[in-house]
C-alpha positions as CSV (number, residue, x, y, z in Angstrom):
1,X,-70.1,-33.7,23.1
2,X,-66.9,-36.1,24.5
3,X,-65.0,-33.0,26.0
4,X,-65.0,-31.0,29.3
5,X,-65.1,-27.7,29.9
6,X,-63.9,-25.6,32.6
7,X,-62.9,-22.2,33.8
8,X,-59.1,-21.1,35.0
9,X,-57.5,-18.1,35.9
10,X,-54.8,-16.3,34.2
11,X,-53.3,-12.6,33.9
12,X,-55.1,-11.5,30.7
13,X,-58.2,-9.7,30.2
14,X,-59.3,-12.8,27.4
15,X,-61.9,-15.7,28.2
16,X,-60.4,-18.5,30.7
17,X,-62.9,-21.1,29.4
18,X,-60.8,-24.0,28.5
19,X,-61.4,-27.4,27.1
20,X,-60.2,-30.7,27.5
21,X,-60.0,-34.2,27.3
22,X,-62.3,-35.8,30.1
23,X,-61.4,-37.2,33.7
24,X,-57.4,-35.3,32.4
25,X,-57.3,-31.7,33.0
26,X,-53.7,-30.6,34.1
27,X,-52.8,-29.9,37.5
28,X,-56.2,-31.6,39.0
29,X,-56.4,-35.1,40.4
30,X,-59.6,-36.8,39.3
31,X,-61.5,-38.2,41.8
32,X,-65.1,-38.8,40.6
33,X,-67.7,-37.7,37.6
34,X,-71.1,-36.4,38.8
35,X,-74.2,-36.3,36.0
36,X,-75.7,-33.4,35.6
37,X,-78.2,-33.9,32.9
38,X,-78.3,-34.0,29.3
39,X,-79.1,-31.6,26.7
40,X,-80.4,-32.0,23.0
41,X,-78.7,-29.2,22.0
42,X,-75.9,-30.1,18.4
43,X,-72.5,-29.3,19.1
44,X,-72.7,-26.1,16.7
45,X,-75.5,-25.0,19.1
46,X,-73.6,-25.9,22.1
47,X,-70.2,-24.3,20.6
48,X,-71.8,-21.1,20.0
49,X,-73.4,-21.2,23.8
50,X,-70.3,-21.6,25.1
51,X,-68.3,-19.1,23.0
52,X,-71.0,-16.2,24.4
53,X,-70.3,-17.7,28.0
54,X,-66.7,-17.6,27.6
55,X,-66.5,-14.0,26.9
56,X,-68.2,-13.7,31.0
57,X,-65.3,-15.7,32.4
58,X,-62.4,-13.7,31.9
59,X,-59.2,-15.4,33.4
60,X,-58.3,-12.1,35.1
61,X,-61.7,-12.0,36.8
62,X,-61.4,-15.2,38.5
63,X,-61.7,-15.2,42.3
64,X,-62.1,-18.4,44.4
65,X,-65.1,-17.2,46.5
66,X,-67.0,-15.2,44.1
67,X,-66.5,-16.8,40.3
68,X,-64.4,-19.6,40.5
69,X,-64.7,-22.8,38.2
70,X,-67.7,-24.0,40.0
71,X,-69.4,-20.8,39.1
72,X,-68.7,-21.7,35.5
73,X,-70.2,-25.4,35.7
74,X,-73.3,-23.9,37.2
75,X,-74.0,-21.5,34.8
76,X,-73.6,-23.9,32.1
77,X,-75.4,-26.5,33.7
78,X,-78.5,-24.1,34.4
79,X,-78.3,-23.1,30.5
80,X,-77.9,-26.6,29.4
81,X,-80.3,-28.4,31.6
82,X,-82.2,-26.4,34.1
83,X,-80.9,-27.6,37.3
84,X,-78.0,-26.1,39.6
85,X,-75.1,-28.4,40.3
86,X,-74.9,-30.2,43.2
87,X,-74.9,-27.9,46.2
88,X,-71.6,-29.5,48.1
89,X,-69.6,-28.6,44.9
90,X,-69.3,-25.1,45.6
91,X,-69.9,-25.1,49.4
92,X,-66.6,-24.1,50.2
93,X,-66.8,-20.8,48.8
94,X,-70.1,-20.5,49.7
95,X,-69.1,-21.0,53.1
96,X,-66.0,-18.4,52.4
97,X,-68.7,-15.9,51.6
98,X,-70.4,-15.9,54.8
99,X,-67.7,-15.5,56.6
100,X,-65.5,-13.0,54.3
101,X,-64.2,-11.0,57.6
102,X,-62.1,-13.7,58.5
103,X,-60.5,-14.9,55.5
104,X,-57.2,-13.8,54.8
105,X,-57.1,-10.5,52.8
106,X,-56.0,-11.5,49.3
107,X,-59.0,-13.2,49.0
108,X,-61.7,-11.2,50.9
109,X,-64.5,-10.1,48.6
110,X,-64.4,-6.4,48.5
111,X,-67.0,-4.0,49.2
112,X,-69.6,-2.7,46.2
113,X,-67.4,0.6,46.5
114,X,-64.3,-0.8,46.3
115,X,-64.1,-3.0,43.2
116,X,-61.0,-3.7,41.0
117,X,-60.6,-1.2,38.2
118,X,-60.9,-4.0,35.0
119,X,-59.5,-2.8,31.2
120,X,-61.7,-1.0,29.4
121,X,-62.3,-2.4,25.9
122,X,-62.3,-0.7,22.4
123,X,-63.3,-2.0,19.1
124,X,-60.2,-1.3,17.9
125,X,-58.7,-4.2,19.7
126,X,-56.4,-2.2,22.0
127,X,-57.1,-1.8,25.7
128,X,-56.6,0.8,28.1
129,X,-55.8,-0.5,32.0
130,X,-56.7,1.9,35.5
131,X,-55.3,0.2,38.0
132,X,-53.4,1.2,41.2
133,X,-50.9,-0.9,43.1
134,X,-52.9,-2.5,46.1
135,X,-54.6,-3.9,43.2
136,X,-51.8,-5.2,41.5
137,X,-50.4,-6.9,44.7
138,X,-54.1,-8.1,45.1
139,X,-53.7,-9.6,42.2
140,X,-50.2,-11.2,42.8
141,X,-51.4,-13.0,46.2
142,X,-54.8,-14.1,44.4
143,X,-52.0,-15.5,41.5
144,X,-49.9,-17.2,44.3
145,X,-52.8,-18.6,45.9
146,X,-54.2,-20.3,42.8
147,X,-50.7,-21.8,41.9
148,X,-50.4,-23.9,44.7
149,X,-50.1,-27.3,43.7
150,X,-52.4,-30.3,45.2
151,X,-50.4,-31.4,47.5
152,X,-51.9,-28.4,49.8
153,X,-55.3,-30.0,49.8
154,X,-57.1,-32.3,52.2
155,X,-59.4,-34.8,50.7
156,X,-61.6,-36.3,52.8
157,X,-60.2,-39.9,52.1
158,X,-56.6,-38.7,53.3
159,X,-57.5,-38.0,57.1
160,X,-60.5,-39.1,59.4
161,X,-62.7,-36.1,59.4
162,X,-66.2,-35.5,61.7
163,X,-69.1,-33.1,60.9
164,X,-69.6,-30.6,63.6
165,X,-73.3,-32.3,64.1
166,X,-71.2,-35.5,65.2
167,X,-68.9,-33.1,67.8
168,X,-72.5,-32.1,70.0
């Protein structure tokens, strides 16, 4: 419906589903649109969609291995159309999830027993918090992590890179 959508993290327990104009969202460089399929559904339809989607992708919840932007655009592209996006979109945190023991600690996924403590919420609107302080420093490397700007990142047009196939 002539905007894009995506999914950003932030320090509040409220939805991190953002819009924007297309092919400008701040902070990103764009490199290249991908199709993913159409969907008949009217922009009330689709506004409601995403409004129950949104209230999933908390900006405090994101994490860039388990529920990162990608994440977002996959769910909503299954809803709207069926398919998964492309499988090299998110293969890098795919990737990080196989190998979680090595990554560096701020972003490890933790155990089953050791989640983070989220608000819980009341009808009343106000919020109570459990939290402890590894989490809050957690929190503060996952923070300093996602503020990095672009300048950090590699794309495959910038240097000569070889797939480990081509190295054997």
């Amino acid at each position: 419906h002539g905007m894009e959508y995506g999914f950003g993290a932030h320090d509040y327990p409220a939805s991190g589903v953002f819009e924007v104009e297309p092919k400008n969202c701040p902070g990103f460089i764009f490199r290249r649109s991908v199709c993913l399929g159409t969907t008949d559904m009217s922009h009330s339809e689709f506004c409601s969609f995403l409004e129950g989607l949104a209230g999933n992708y908390h900006g405090d919840t994101y994490h860039l291995i388990v529920k990162n932007c990608n994440h977002f655009t996959d769910e909503v592209c299954r809803s709207l159309t069926g398919k998964p996006i492309p499988g090299w979109v998110n293969r890098l945190a795919r990737l990080g999830s196989f190998f979680n023991c090595i990554l560096p600690e701020n972003i490890r996924v933790p155990a089953v027993g050791q989640l983070p403590v989220h608000p819980a919420y009341s009808e009343d609107g106000s919020d109570s918090y459990s939290s402890n302080a590894e989490e809050t420093d957690e929190e503060e490397s996952i923070h300093q992590l996602l503020k990095r700007s672009n300048i950090d990142f590699v794309d495959s047009n910038d240097q000569h890179l070889r797939l480990a196939r081509d190295l054997m």
